[in-house]
C-alpha positions in Angstrom: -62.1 75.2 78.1 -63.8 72.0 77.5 -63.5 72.0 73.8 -59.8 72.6 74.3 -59.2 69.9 76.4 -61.1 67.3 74.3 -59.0 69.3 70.9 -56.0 68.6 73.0 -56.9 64.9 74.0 -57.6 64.1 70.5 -54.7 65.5 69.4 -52.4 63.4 71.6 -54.0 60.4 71.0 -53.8 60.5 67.3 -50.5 61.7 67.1 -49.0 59.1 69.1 -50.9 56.3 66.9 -47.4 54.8 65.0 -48.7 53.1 61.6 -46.8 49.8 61.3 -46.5 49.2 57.3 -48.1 45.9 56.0 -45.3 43.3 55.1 -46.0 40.9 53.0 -43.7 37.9 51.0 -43.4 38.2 47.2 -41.8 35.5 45.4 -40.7 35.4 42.0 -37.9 33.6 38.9 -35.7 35.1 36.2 -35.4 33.0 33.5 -32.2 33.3 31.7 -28.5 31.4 32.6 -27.4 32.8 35.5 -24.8 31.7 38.1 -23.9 28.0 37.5 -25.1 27.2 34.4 -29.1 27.2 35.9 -32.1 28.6 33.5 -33.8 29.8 36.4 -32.9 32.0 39.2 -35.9 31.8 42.0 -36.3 34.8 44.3 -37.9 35.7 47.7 -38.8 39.0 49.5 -40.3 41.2 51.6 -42.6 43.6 50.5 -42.6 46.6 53.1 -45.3 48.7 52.2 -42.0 51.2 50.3 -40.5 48.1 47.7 -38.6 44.8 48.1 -36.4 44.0 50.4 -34.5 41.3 51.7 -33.8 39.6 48.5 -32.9 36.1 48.9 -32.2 33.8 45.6 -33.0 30.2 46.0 -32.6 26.9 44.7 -35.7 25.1 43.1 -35.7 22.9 46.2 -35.5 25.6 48.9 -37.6 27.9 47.0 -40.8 24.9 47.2 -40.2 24.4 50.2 -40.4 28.0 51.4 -43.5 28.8 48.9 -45.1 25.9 50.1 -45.1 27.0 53.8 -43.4 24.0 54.4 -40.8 25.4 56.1 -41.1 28.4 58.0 -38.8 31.1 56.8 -39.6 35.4 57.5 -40.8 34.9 53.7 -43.3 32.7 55.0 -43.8 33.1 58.9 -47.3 31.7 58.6 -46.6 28.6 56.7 -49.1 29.4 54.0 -49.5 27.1 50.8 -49.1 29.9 48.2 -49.1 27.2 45.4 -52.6 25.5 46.8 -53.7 29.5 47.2 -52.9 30.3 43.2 -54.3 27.1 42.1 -50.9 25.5 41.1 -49.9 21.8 41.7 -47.1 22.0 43.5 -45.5 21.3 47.3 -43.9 18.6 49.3 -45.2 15.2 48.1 -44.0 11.5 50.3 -41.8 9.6 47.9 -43.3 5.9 48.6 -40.0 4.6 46.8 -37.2 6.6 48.2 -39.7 6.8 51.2 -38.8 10.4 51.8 -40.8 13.7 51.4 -39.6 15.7 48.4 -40.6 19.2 46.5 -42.0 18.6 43.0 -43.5 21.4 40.9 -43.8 20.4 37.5 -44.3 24.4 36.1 -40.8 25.4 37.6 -39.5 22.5 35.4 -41.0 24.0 32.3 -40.1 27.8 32.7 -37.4 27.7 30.4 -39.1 27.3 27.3 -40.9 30.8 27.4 -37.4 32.0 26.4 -35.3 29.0 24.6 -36.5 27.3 21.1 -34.4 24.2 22.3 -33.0 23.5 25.5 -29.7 25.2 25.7 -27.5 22.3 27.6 -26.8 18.9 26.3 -28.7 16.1 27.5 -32.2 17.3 26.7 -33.7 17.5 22.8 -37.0 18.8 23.9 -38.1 22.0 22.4 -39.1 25.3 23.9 -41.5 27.7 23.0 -39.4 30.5 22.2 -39.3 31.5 18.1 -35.8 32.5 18.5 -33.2 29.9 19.3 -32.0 32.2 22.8 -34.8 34.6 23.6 -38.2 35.6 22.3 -39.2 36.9 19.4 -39.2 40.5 19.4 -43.2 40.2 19.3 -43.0 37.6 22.2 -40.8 39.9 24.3 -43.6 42.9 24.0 -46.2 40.0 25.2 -44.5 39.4 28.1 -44.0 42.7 28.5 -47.5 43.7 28.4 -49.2 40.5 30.3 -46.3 40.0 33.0 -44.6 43.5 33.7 -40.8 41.8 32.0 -38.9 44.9 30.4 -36.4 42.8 30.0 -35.9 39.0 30.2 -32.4 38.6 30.9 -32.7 40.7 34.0 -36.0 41.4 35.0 -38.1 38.6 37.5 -41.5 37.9 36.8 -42.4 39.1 40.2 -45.8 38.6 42.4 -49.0 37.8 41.0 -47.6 38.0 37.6 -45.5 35.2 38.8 -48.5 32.9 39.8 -49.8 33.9 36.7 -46.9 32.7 34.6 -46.5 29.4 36.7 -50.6 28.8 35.3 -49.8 29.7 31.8 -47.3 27.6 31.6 -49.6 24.4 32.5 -52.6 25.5 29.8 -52.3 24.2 26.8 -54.2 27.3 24.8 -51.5 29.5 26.2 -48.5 27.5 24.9 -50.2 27.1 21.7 -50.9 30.7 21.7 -47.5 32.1 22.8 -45.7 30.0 20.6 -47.4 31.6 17.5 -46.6 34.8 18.5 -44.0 35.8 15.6 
């Protein structure tokens, strides 16, 4: 009798036990021309435990600011750095000339050139890394394919840690010199 009280006991306690899934932000860019002429389309989500949700696409700006923890956002309840936490110079620096606190991020400004030889507005001459003039070479493509998860790079984000991973490639020199002689 006492076994099957205890079996019983058990029973009710660990069924009523309600697993809440682990939700986490993931942040991510696309990098092709999107909406409004821009190079770059930034992303944020929510990671249920099941896939992303809650999709929200951002402006550079916004997307800083959010990343940076220093706004407080449900992609970022707990105001974490996730730049400082990947290693990456980036966040909301005082402006001692305009006297005003402003996002800066110096990889964001150079995600382009993984996909364009040139840049592909007026107004800029610098060159991209890119060995065709509006995508990568075929052999580039299967690199970031293989390193960063990209299937395809007009549609697909570089997503997660293979995001922080890009936005650190993109500020070693070895890797741009590397990348770029992929043919």
């Amino acid at each position: 009798m006492r076994l099957c009280l205890l079996l019983i006991t058990v029973w009710v306690i660990s069924s009523s036990v309600i697993l809440v899934p682990t939700v986490r932000p993931v942040f991510g860019v696309r990098v092709s021309i999107g909406a409004n002429s821009s190079i770059t389309t930034f992303a944020c989500f929510i990671d249920n435990g099941k896939g992303l949700t809650s999709k929200r696409i951002v402006d550079p700006e916004t997307f800083i600011k959010i990343a940076s923890g220093y706004w407080p956002t449900k992609y970022n309840p707990k105001k974490i750095n996730y730049f400082e936490e990947n290693g990456i110079d980036c966040g909301i620096y005082f402006d001692s000339l305009e006297m005003k606190k402003i996002p800066s991020c110096v990889p964001l400004d150079s995600l382009w050139k993984i996909r364009f030889a040139t840049y592909p507005f007026k107004g800029n001459v610098e060159m991209g890394w890119s060995n065709k003039y509006h995508k990568p070479a075929p052999k580039q493509e299967m690199y970031l394919h293989d390193r960063y998860g990209i299937n395809h790079i007009d549609g697909d984000f570089f997503l997660d840690t293979s995001f922080w991973m890009l936005l650190n490639d993109v500020m070693d020199p070895i890797w741009i010199e590397n990348y770029k002689a992929i043919e």
